[in-house]
C-alpha positions as CSV (number, residue, x, y, z in Angstrom):
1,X,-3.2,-9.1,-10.8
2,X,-1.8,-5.3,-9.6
3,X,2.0,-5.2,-9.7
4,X,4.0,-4.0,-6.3
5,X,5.7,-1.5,-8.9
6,X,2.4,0.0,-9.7
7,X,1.1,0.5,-5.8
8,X,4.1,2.0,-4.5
9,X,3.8,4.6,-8.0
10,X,0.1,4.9,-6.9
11,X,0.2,6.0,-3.5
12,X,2.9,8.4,-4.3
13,X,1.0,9.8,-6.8
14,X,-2.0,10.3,-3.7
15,X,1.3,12.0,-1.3
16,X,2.4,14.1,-4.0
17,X,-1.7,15.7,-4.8
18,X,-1.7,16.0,-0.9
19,X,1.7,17.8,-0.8
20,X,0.6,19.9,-3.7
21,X,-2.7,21.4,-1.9
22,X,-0.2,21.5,1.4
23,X,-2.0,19.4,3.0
24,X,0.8,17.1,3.8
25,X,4.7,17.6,5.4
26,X,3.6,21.6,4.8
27,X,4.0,21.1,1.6
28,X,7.7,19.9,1.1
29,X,8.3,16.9,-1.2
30,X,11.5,15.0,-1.6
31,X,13.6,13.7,-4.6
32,X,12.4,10.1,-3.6
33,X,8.3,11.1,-3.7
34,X,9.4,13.6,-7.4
35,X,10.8,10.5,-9.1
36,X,8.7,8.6,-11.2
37,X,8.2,5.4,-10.0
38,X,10.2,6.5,-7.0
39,X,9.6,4.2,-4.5
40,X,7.5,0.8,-4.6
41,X,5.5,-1.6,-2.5
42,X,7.4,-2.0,0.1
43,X,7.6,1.6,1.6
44,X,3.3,0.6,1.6
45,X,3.7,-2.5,3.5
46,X,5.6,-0.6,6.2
47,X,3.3,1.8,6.7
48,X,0.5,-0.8,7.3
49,X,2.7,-3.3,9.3
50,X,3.7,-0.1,11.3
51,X,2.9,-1.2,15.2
52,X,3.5,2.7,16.0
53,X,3.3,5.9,14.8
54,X,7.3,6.5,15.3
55,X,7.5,3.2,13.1
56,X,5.3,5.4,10.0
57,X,7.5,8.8,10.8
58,X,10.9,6.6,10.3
59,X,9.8,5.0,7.2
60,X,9.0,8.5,5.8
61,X,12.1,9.5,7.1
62,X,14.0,6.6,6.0
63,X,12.3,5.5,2.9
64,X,10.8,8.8,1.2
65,X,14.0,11.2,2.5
66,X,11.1,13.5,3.6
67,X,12.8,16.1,6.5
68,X,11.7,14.9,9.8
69,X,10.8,18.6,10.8
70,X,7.8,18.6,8.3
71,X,6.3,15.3,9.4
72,X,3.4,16.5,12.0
73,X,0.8,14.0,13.6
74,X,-1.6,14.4,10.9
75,X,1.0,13.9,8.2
76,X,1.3,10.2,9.9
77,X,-2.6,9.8,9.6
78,X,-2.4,10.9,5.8
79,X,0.2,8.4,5.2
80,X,-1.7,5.9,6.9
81,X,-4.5,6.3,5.1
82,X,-3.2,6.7,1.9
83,X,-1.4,3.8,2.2
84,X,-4.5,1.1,3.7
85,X,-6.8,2.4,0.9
86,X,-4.3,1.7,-2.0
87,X,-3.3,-1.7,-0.2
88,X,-7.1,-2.2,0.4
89,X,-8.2,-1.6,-3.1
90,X,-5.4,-3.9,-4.3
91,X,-6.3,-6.8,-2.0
92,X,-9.8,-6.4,-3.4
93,X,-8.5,-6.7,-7.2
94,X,-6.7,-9.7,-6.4
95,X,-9.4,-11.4,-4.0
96,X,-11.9,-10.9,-7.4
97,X,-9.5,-12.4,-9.9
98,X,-8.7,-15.2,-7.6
99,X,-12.4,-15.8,-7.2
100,X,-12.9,-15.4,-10.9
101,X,-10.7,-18.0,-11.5
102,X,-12.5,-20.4,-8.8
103,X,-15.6,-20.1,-9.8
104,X,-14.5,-20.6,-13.6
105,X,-12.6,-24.1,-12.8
106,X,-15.0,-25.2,-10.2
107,X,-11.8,-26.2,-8.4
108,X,-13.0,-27.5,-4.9
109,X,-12.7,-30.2,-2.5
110,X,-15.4,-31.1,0.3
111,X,-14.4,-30.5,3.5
112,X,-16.7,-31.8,6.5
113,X,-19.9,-30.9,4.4
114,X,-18.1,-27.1,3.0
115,X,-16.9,-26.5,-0.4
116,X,-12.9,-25.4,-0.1
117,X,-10.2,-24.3,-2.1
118,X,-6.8,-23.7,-1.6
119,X,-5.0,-20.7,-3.1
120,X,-0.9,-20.3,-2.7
121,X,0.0,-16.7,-2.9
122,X,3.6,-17.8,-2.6
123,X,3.8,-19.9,-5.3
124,X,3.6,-22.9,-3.6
């Protein structure tokens, strides 16, 4: 499985290549986004639970100490992105050991004529 510590040191790794070509925040960084391992999952999960785009610029704000007067629109769409494709990715990675690990155990019950299995993600 990924690790939460490894997504958050991921996507920072995609804002700091995007604030290196000054493509993002005009190119400012912040002490948070220059520290290895700086920030973690959370500040990812956020950013895709974000219902608005004020919710993604106060997360930057709050959570990556990035200036609020280098945050433009399409600095909000960066983060976005970067973001659902690093949480995307990591969904898939999970879904395909968790399916690994079905298909290996043949761990299912019959359902109404269907083939089901539960899966906790909680622990439960």
């Amino acid at each position: 499985m990924v690790s939460g510590m490894y997504l958050g040191e991921i996507t920072r790794n995609i804002l700091l290549h995007l604030i290196d070509a000054s493509e993002l925040f005009d190119g400012h960084s912040s002490k948070i986004l220059n520290t290895h391992y700086g920030f973690d999952t959370a500040f990812v999960s956020h950013v895709e639970g974000a219902k608005s785009d004020a919710d993604v610029r106060a997360a930057i704000v709050r959570d990556l100490g990035v200036s609020e007067q280098y945050i433009a629109d399409k600095d909000i769409e960066l983060v976005r992105w970067a973001c659902h494709i690093v949480a995307y990715r990591a969904a898939y990675l999970s879904a395909t050991a968790i399916a690994a690990i079905v298909l290996h155990t043949e761990e299912t019950r019959r359902v109404l004529g269907q083939d089901l299995v539960d899966v906790g993600i909680d622990g439960r």
